[in-house]
matplotlib code that plots the C-alpha trace (Angstrom):
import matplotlib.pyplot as plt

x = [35.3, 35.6, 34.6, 31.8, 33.2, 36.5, 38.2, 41.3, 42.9, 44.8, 41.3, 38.9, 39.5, 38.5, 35.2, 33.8, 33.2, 31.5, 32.1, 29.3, 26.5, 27.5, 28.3, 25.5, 26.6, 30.3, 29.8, 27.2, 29.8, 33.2, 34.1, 35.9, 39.0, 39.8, 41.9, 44.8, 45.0, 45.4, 47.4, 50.4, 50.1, 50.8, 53.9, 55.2, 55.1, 52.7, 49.2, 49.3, 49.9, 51.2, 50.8, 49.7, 48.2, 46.5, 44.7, 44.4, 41.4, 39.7, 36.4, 34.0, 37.0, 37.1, 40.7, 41.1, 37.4, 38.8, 42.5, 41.4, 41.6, 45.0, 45.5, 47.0, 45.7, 43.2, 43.3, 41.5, 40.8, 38.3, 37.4, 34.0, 31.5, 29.5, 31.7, 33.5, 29.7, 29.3, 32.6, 31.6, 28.3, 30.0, 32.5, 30.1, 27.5, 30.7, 31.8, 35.5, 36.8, 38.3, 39.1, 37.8, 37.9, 36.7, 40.0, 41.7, 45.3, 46.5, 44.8, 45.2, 47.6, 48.9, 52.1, 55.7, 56.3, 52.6, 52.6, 54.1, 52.6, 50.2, 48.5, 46.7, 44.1, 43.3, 43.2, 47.0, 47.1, 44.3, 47.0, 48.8, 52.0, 54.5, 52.5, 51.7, 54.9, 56.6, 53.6, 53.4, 57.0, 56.9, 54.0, 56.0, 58.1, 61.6, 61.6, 58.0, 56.0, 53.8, 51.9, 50.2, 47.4, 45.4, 43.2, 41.5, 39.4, 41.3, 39.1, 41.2, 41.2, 37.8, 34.8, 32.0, 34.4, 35.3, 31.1, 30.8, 33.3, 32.5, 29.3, 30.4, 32.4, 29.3, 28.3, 31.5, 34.3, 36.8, 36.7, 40.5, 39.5, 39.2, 41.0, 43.8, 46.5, 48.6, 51.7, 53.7, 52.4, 53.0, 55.4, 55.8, 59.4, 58.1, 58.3, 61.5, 62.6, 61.9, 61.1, 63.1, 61.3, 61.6, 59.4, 56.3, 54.3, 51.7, 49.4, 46.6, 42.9, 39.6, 36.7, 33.4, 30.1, 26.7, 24.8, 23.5, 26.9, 28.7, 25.9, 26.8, 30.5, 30.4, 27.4, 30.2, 33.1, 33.8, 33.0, 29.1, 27.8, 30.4, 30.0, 26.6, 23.6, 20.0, 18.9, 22.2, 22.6, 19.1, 19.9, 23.1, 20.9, 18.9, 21.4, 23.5, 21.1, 20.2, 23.3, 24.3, 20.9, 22.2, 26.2, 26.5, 25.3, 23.7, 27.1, 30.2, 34.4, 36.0, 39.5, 41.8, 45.2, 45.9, 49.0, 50.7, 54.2, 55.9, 58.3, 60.7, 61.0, 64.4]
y = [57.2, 60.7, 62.6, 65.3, 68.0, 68.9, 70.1, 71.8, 73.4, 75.6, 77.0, 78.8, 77.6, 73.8, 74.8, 71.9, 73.0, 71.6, 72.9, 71.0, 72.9, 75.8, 74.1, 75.5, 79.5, 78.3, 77.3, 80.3, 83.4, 82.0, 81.7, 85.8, 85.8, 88.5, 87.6, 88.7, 86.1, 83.2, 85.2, 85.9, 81.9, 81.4, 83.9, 81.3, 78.6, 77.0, 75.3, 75.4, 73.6, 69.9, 70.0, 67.3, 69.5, 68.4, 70.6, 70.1, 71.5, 71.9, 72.9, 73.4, 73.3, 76.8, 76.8, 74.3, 75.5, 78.8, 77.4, 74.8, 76.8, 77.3, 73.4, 71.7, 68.1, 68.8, 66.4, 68.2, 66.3, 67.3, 66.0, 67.4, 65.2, 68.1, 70.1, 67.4, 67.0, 70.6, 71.0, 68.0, 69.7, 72.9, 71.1, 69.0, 71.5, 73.4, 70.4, 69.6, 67.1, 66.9, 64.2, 65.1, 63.1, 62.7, 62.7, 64.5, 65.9, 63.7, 60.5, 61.3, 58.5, 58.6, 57.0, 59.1, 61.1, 61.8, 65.6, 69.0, 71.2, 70.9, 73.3, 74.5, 77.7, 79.0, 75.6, 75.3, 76.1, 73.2, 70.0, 68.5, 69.5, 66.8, 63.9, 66.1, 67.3, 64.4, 62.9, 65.9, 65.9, 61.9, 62.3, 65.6, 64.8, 66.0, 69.9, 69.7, 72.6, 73.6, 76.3, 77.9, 81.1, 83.1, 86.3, 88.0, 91.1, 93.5, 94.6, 97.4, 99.1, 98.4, 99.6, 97.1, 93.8, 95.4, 96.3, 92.5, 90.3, 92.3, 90.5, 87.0, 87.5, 88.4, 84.8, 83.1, 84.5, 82.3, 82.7, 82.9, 84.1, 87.8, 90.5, 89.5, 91.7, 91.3, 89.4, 86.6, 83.0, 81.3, 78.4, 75.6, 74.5, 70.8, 71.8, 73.4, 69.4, 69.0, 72.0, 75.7, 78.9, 79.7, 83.1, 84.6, 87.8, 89.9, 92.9, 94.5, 93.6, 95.5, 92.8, 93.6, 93.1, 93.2, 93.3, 90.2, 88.4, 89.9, 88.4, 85.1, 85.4, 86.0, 83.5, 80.6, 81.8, 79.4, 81.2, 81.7, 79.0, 76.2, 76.7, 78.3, 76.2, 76.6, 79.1, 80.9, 81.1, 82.5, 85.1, 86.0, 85.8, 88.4, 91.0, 91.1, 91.6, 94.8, 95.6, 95.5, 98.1, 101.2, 100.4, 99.6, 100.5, 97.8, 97.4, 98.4, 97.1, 95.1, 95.6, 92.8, 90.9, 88.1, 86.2, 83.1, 81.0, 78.8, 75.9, 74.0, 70.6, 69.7]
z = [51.5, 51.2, 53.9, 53.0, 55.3, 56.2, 59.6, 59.6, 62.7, 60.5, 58.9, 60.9, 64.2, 63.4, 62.5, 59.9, 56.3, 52.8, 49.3, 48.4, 50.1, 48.2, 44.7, 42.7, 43.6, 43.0, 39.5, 38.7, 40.6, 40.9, 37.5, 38.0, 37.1, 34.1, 31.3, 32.5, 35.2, 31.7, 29.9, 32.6, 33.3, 29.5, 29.3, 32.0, 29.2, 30.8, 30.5, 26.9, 23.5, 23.9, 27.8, 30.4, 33.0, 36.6, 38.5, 42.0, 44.0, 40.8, 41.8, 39.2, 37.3, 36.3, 35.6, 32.8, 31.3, 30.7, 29.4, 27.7, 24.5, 24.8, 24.3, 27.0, 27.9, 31.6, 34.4, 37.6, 41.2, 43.6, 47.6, 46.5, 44.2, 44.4, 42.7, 40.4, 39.4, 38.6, 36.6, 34.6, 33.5, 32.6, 30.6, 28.6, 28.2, 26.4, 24.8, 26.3, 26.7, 30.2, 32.5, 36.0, 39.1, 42.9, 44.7, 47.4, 46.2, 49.3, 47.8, 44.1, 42.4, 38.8, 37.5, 37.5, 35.0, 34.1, 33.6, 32.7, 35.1, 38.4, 39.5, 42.4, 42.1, 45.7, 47.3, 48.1, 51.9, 52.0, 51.4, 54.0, 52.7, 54.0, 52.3, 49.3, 48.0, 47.4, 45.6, 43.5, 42.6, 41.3, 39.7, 37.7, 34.2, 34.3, 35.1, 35.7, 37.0, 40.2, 39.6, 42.4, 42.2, 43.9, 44.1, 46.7, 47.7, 49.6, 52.5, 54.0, 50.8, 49.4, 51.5, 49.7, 50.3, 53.6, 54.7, 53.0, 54.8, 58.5, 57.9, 57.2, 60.6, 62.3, 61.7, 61.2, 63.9, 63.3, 59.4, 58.4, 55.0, 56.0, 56.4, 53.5, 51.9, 49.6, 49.5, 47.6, 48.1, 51.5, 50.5, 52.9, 53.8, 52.7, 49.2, 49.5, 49.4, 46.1, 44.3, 43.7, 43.6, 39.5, 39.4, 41.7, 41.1, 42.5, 40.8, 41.7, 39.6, 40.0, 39.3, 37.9, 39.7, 39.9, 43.7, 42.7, 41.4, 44.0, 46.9, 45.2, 45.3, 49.2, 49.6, 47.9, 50.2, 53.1, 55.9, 54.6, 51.7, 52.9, 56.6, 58.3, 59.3, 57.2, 59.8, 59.9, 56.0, 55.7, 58.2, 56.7, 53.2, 54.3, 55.7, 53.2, 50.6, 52.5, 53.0, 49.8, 48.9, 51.2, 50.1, 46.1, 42.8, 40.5, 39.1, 40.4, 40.5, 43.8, 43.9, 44.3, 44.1, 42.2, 42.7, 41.3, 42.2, 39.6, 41.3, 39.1, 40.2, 41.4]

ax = plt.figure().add_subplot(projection="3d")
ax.plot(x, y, z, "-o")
ax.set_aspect("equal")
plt.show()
């Protein structure tokens, strides 16, 4: 049985949290990332024509709904059914054919040899690592692929994100989602096993928003949507709306980072 919340002493001080209380805003605001974000995945040779691609921590799947275009073959794994259920919708409503499943990346078992590239879209730091890497390594064809991405706001150079995340700290203390800058991928020495670094980059991205889309992005992060009771979610609700009235336009840019590390299978 998959457990519906997950604790993590690494992640916000142990506090418990749910992707699937906040699936619904997930798969309506957190499908953000600009084009650029596919397109320096596909210079990589990667995720494209001929492929077998898994993506772990899939989500609502938003990374193999936007690349599936580019014609790679889409496995993704969720611990969420919430989430699996949403990416499933999204994907038939837009008629693809993808295969996605309820699985941790922990639990998740498919024959050696089964695919070209894995990947893992701001979930990464999630896994327990020393069971994980291994698995992900078998489960690789020869030279296989990990593929690991990210993007964030970044708070001490953007004053909306900044006036935005102080707020989800008002409620959530521990949340280790704030207060990120940029830098390269944290890789953990358990990969370094089985995998060698092949290429990582970093760039700067300014995101597009309206107050509304932007109230949903922060309402999905983990330290609001994911985390806060009824009470404390309606509070937060509330607050931020206003705050977001006296600090933005109706549409305006966040600026972020997005970055991404490609490992080569030993």
């Amino acid at each position: 049985m998959i457990p519906a919340e997950i604790t993590d002493s690494r992640i916000d001080a142990g506090k418990a949290f749910d992707w699937g209380r906040t699936s619904e805003e997930y798969a309506k605001y957190r499908d953000i990332y600009p084009e650029e974000f596919y397109l320096k995945i596909l210079d990589r040779g990667l995720c494209t024509d001929g492929q077998k691609v898994l993506d772990l921590g899939t989500g609502t799947g938003v990374l193999p709904r936007n690349m599936y275009r580019y014609g790679a073959s889409w496995t993704g794994t969720d611990i969420s059914p919430e989430q699996i259920e949403q990416a499933k919708r999204l994907s038939d409503d837009a008629g693809m054919k993808i295969d996605f499943r309820v699985v941790s990346a922990e639990e998740a078992d498919f024959p050696n040899g089964s695919f070209d590239v894995i990947t893992a879209c701001q979930c990464f730091w999630y896994f327990d690592h020393e069971r994980v890497m291994p698995k992900l390594a078998r489960i690789l064809k020869p030279d296989g692929k990990l593929l690991i991405l990210n993007m964030a706001w970044l708070p001490f150079e953007d004053d909306i994100a900044r006036k935005s995340e102080d707020l989800v700290l008002k409620y959530s203390p521990n949340w280790s989602g704030a207060g990120e800058i940029r830098h390269p991928i944290w890789i953990p020495d358990a990969a370094y096993e089985y995998f060698e670094m092949e290429y990582h980059e970093e760039y700067d991205v300014k995101i597009p928003f309206t107050k509304e889309s932007w109230h949903g992005r922060m309402k999905a992060c983990r330290g609001a949507g994911a985390s806060l009771s009824a009470e404390e979610l309606a509070k937060w609700d509330e607050e931020h709306r206003k705050l977001l009235g006296e600090i933005a336009p109706e549409q305006f840019e966040v600026l972020h980072y997005a970055a991404f590390a490609v490992l080569r299978k030993k």
